[in-house]
N, C-alpha and C positions, 0 to 999 in steps of 0.2 A: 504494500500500500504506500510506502514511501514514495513510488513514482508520481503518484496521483497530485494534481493540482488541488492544493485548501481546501479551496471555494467546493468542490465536488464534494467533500466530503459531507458535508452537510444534508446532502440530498442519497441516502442511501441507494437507492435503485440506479444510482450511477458507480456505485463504486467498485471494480474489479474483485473479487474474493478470489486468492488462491488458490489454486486447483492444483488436483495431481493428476495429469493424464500424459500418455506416449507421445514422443514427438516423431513423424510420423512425414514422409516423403508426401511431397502433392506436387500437381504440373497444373493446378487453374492457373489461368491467364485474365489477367484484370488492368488496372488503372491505379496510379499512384500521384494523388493530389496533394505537393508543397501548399506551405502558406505563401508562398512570393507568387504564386499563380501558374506556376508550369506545372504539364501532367506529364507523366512517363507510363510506355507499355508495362507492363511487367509481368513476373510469371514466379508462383509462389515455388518455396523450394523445399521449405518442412513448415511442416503447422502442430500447434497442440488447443488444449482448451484454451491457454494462458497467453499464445506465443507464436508469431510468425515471420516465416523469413522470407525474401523477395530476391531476386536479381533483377536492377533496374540499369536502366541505359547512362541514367544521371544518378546524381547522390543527393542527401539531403538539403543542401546549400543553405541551413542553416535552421531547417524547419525544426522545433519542438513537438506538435504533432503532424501527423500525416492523416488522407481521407482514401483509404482503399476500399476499391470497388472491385471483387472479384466474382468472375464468372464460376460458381462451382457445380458439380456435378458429383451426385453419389446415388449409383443404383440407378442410374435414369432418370430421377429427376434432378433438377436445375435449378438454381437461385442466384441469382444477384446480391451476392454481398454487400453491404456496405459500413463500415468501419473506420470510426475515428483509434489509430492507433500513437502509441508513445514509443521512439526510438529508442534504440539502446546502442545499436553499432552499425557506423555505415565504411565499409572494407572495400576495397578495389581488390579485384579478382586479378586471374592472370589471363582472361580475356577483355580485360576494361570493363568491365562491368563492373556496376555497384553491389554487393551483399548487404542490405539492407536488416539485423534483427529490428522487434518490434515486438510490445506486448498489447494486447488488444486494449483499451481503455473505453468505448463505448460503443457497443454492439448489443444488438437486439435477441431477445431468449430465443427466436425461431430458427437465427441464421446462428447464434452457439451451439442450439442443440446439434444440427444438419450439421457442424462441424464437429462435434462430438461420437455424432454417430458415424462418421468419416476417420474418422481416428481409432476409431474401436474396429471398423471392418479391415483397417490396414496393420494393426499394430499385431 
């Protein structure tokens, strides 16, 4: 919870609670929205309940959070991610790429569960 901004805390149903689950390879492809206004492709690269990881074209050029929009898929059906998440590490690859960590910070119980149940049919 230390990552969490104050202000949030005040408003329980925003706040991240810890979780223990597998982190677990995924290949959805989505969108990765700075606060300075630029979007990037992206394409996730492990996920847990807690935690996700990207390779993006650009890096974070200085953002605190970020706005992912991922295409997911489990079992056939489909959803539209979208999540405000908080960085932790952004790494230059040895293709240029950025490796973006990230822990989820505001995400809705339908698109957690759907990635829940995605991490349980991989792990």
């Amino acid at each position: 919870m230390s990552s969490l901004v104050l202000d949030d805390l005040t408003d329980n149903k925003n706040v991240v609670k810890q979780h223990s689950s597998p982190y677990v390879r995924c290949f959805w492809t989505g969108k990765m929205f700075l606060t300075n206004g630029q979007v990037a492709d992206i394409h996730c690269t492990h996920i847990s309940h807690d935690l996700i990881e990207v390779e993006s074209p650009i890096g974070l050029q200085g953002s605190k959070k970020v706005k992912l929009e991922l295409n997911a898929m489990q079992e056939g059906k489909r959803l539209l991610i979208k999540a405000i998440c908080i960085p932790s590490a952004d790494i230059l690859n040895e293709h240029d790429k950025h490796y973006v960590k990230m822990s989820f910070h505001r995400i809705s119980e339908q698109e957690r569960t759907f990635i829940d149940k995605f991490v349980k049919a991989h792990s």
